[in-house]
C-alpha positions in Angstrom: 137.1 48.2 77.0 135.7 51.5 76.2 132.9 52.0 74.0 134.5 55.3 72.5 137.9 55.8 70.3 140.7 57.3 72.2 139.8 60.5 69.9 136.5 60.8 71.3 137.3 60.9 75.2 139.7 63.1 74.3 137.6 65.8 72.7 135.2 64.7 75.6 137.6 65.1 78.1 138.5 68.5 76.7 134.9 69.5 76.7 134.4 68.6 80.1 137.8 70.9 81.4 136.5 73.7 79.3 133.2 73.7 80.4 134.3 73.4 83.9 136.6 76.1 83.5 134.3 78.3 81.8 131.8 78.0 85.1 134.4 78.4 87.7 135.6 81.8 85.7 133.1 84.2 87.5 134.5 83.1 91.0 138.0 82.0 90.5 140.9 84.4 89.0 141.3 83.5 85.2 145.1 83.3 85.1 145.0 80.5 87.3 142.1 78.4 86.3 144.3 78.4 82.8 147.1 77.2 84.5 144.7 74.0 85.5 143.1 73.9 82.5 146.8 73.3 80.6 147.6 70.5 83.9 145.2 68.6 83.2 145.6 68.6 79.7 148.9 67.7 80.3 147.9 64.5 82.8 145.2 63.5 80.7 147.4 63.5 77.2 150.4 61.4 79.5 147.8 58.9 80.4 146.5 58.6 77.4 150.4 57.8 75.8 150.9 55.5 78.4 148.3 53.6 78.0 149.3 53.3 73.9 152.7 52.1 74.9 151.3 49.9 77.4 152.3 51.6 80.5 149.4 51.5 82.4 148.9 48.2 84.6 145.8 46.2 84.6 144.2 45.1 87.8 144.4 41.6 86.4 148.2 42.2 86.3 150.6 41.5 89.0 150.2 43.5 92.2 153.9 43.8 92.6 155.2 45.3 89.8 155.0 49.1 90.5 155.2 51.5 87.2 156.4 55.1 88.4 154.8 57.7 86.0 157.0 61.1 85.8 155.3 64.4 86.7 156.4 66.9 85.4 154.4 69.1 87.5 156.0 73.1 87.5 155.3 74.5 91.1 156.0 77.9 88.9 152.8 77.5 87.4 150.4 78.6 90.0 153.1 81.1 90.9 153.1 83.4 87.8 149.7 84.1 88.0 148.1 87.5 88.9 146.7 87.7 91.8 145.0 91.2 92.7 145.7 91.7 96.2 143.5 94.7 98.5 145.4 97.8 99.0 145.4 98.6 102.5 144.8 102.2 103.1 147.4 104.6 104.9 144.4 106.1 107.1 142.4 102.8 108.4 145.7 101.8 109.9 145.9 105.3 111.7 142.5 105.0 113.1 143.4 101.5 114.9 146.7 103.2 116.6 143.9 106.0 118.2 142.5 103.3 120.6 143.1 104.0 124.3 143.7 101.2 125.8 140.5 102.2 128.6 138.6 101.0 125.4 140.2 98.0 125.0 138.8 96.6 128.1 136.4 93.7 128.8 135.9 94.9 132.5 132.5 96.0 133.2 131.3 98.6 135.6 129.7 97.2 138.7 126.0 97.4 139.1 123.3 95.8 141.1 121.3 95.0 138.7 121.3 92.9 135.6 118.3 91.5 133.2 119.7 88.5 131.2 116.9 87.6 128.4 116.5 86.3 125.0 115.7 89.4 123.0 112.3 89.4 120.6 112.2 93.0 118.7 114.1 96.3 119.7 112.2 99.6 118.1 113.1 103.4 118.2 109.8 104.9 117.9 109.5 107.9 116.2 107.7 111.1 116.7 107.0 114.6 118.1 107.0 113.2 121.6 109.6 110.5 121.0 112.5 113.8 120.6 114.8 111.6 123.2 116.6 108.7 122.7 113.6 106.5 124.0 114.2 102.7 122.7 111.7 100.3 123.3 113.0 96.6 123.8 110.9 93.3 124.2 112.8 90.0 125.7 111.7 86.8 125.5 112.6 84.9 128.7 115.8 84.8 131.0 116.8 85.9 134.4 116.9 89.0 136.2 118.5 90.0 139.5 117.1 93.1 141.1 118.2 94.6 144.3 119.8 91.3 145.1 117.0 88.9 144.5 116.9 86.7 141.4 113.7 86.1 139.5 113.1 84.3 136.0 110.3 85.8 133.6 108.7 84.5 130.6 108.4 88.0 128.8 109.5 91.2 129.8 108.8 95.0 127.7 110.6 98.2 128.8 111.8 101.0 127.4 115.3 102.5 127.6 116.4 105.8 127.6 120.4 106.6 126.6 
């Protein structure tokens, strides 16, 4: 037995949608969220008639006796709404079909060497005497193989030059 009249959860139970609706409407598309809004409306406003005309099966009831409630769900619904879709633009396609297919490649040029590491900070410094592209590059840890020998480090500076 409920403590409130069957007026009063509804009004409450339309309060709740509302307000759930109204915070969902900054991330969700409005069209839509009204379409929900009017479902469940709809299921709670069934329920509440079938429980009047004693529809609704009691746990205390028979297991067995199965009550089918009709929906009358509309797949339209969710259908008719707006939905904004991106534009895709003429030229962004373009640009993808100017790929060679030498850039495609995962292949890697051979070398000799190879430092493996776990990088800490990468800097460009700046400056009169810095006019090339000097980067300077600070690794952690890791493994390096140099002129065939393999050695592991426990930090490792440098500076690069492209």
């Amino acid at each position: 037995m409920s403590l409130l009249s069957d007026s009063d959860l509804k009004e409450i139970h339309k309060k709740i949608i509302d307000s759930t609706i109204k915070n969902c409407g900054q991330f969700y598309n409005a069209r839509i969220l009204e379409a929900i809004k009017m479902r469940w409306i709809k299921i709670y406003e069934q329920k509440l008639r079938n429980k009047e005309l004693g529809l609704v099966s009691n746990k205390k009831e028979n297991k067995n006796s199965k009550i089918q409630l009709s929906d009358d769900f509309d797949d339209d619904e969710f259908e008719d709404a707006d939905v904004e879709e991106k534009e895709i633009v003429e030229n962004e396609l373009n640009d993808l079909d100017n790929i060679s297919i030498s850039d495609l490649s995962d292949v890697d040029p051979e070398t000799n060497n190879i430092i493996i590491g776990v990088c800490d900070k990468i800097s460009k410094p700046c400056g009169r005497r810095n006019v090339g592209s000097n980067w300077k590059i600070k690794l952690k840890g890791g493994l390096m193989k140099i002129d065939g020998k393999e050695m592991f480090f426990h930090g490792l500076q440098g500076e690069l030059e492209f």
